[in-house]
Steps between C-alpha positions, in 0.01 A plus 500: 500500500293850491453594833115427547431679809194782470611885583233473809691205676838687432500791642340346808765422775393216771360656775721652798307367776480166384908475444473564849261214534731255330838662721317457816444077459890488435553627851471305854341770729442826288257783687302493182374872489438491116174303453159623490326294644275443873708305782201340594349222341156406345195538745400108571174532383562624181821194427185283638229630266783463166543149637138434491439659156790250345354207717136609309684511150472843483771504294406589163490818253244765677278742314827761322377798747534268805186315732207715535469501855873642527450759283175615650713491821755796371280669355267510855806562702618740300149672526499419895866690545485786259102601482503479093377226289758417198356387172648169476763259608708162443751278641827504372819307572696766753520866458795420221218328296271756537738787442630318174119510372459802606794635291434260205153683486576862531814576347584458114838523353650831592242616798696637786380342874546779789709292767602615856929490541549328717288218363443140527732285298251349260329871399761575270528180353132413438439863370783377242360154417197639403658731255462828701736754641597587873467863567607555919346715701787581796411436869834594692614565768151413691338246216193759494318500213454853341205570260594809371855375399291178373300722272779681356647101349192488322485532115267328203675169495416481896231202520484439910658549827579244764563562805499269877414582834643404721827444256793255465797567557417773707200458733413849399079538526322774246286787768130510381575841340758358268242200391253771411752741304606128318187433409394795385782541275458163318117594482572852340769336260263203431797268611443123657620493875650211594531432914656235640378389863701164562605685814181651640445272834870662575410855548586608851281797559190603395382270234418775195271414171590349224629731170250344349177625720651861338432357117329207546428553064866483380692298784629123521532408894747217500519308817562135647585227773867514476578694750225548728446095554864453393340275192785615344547160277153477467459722184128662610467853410238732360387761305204763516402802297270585146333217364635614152880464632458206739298334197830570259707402783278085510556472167866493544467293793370207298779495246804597763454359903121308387405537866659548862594163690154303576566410803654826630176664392331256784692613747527827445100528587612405824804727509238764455337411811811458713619771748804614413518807688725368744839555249485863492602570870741261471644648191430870612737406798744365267554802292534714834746268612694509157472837458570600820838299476593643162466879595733476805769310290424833303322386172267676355142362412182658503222277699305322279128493581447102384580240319804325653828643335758811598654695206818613675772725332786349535818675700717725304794261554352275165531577198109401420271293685624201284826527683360553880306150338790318394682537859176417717503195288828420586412521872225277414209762492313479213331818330382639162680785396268806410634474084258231502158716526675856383676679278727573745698291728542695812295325719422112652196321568426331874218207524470518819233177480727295677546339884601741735840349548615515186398872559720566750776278348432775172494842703904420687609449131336804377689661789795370440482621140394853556 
């Protein structure tokens, strides 16, 4: 039998961090250091208000772009913490769903996607799917992202730019100055600019604009519940931007995801209202902790200014950060080797979203390695 597999499923491998997933529910105890993913649970009222909705029979298709009154809520929020009204909005199913529309309405065959290295795992991929081409704009050693060196990556197949603040796998945050030089490139080079802000309650200093208050005209703002209200299996994310691209972007909805979970949507209007404010100390005292640990054992790993991972180069004792992986796995500490979201593999990736036991269990074997 011809082997009936299409090109675009082929060259995809299954994803690093979830063959970490799968490894971790074959073990008894594992410090599970891999996932992405809060340590706290779903605020009470918002599990009550998804309850109510199903109770109600809210549990039908929605409107494609998602219930008014939630998108109306983005889009005022969005207006409330940045100072800039965007065009338009709509309610997708997680930042994966809206970054796969995103793609699937910029990029035709051949377009190259401007990506930061290191990147999130799905980046590469998606841009792929969707019949475009990764072009990497290098962040190492400190995961800064430089405009000028962004610019020079930049030819007439380029179609858009995506960048995240603050970034997975490496907590790094953009300065305002950078935003502005970003923006003003992909305004000057008419290119889309695509920003992802899953992680944007996580930011553990000053909390800086959005990319897109720089060129609110040509930029998507991607953004969702997953990680702020760890909704993570909830599916409710979002997109704003141009009317012209998040118009593109609906039709595709209707004939790919149809709409974002019903229910969820409920909730989420109460998620909105929640305080959640209360994570970030808790999670800013984590990293110091973590980090703190890690440079006296004598790794090295710039501070990350949110989200909730460490990038950490691994000792020169391994071969590659795959190999410092494979023997914290063996001592029952489970990672994701940096390979995963680069094109090189000299690093690891911390979540340090986790108890702070399992913490402490992590930091003697990362001693004990070094």
């Amino acid at each position: 039998m011809k082997n009936l597999i299409a090109a675009r499923a082929a060259q995809i491998e299954a994803s690093g961090i979830r063959k970490i997933f799968d490894l971790a529910a074959t073990l008894k105890d594992p410090i599970n250091l891999s996932i992405g993913q809060p340590d706290f649970d779903v605020p009470e009222p918002v599990k009550d208000a998804a309850i109510a909705a199903i109770r109600a029979g809210f549990n039908r298709y929605t409107p494609s772009g998602g219930i008014p009154e939630l998108r109306e809520k983005v889009l005022a929020r969005f207006q409330r913490d940045h100072g800039v009204r965007l065009d338009d909005g709509f309610i997708a199913s997680g930042v994966s769903g809206a970054l796969t529309l995103a793609l699937l309405a910029l990029v035709n065959p051949g377009d190259e996607v401007l990506l930061p290295d290191p990147f999130f795992v799905s980046y590469t991929h998606l841009t792929t799917i969707c019949g475009g081409v990764p072009v990497y704009y290098d962040t190492y050693p400190d995961f800064r992202v430089d405009p000028e060196a962004v610019e020079k990556l930049v030819t007439p197949r380029t179609k858009a730019i995506l960048a995240m603040s603050p970034g997975n796998p490496t907590g790094a945050c953009m300065d305002e100055s950078s935003k502005q030089a970003l923006a003003d490139l992909a305004r000057r080079k008419g290119l889309a600019l695509i920003t992802d802000e899953i992680y944007e309650l996580f930011t553990y200093g000053p909390h800086g604009k959005s990319l897109a208050t720089y060129y609110p005209e040509g930029s998507l703002v991607l953004g969702g519940l997953s990680k702020t209200a760890a909704m993570t299996g909830w599916r409710v994310g979002w997109t704003l931007g141009p009317k012209h691209l998040i118009d593109a972007m609906l039709k595709l909805q209707q004939f790919t995801f149809v709409c974002a979970p019903s229910f969820a949507q409920k909730a989420a209007l109460v998620a909105f209202d929640a305080d959640l404010s209360a994570a970030v100390p808790v999670y800013r005292a984590k990293r110091d902790r973590m980090l703190a640990g890690l440079r006296v054992a004598g790794y090295e790993a710039p501070e990350p200014g949110g989200a909730f991972y460490l990038f950490v180069k691994a000792p020169k004792r391994y071969a590659n950060g795959t190999a410092f992986v494979e023997e914290a796995v063996r001592r029952e500490l489970l990672l994701v080797p940096g390979g995963v979201f680069s094109r090189r593999d000299t690093h690891f990736r911390i979540s340090y979203a986790a108890p702070d036991e399992k913490l402490e269990r992590a930091l003697e074997i990362f001693k004990a390695m070094a």
